[in-house]
C-alpha positions as CSV (number, residue, x, y, z in Angstrom):
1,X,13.4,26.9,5.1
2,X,11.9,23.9,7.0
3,X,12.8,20.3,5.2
4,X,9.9,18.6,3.6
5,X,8.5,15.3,5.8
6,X,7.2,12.4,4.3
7,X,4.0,10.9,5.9
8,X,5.5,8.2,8.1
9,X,1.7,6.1,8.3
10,X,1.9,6.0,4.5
11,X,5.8,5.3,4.4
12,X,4.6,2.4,6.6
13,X,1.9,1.2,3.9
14,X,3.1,1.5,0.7
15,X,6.8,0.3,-1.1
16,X,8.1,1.7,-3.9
17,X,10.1,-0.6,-6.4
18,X,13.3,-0.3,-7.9
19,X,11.3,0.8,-11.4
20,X,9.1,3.2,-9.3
21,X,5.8,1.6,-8.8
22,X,4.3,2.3,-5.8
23,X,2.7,-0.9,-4.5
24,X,0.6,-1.7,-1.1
25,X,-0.7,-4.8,0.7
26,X,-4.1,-6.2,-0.2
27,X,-6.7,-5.7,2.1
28,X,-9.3,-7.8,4.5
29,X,-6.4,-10.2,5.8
30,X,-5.2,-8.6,9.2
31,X,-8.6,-10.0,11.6
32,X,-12.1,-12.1,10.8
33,X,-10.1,-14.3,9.0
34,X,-12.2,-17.5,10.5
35,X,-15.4,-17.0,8.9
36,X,-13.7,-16.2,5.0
37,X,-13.3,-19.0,3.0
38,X,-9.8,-20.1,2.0
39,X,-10.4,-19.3,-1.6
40,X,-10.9,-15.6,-0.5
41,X,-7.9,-15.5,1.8
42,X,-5.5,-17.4,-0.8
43,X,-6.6,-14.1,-3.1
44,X,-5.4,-11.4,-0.8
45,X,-2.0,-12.8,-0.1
46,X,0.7,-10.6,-2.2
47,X,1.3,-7.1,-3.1
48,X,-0.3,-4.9,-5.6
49,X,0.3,-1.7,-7.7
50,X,-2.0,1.1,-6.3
51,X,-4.2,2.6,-8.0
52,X,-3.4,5.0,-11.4
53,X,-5.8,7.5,-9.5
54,X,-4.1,7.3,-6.1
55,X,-0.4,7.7,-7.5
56,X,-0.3,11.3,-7.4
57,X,-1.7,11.5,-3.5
58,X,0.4,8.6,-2.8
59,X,3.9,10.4,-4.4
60,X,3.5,13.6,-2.6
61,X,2.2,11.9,0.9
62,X,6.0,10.1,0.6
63,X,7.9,13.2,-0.3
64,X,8.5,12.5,-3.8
């Protein structure tokens, strides 16, 4: 029987902590920064939990 893979691309978005919570980068801060205002780009520094909807996907995208 083949061995299950884990999606690298998501292994490469998401983090899971030591408790188990799956968490992810906040969006909108790779390009077009110049024109957002500070306020905005202060916001999206961090990491956050994903989603209670997306879990599930998430979990069985890394092989878990």
């Amino acid at each position: 029987m083949p061995k299950m893979k884990s999606h690298t691309g998501m292994g490469k978005r998401v983090k899971v902590t030591g408790k188990g919570k799956i968490v992810r980068e906040q969006v909108g801060k790779r390009h077009l920064l110049e024109h957002k205002s500070s306020h905005v780009t202060r916001r999206m520094t961090g990491t956050v939990v994903v989603a209670k909807a997306d879990t599930a996907r998430v979990k069985k995208l890394l092989g878990r």
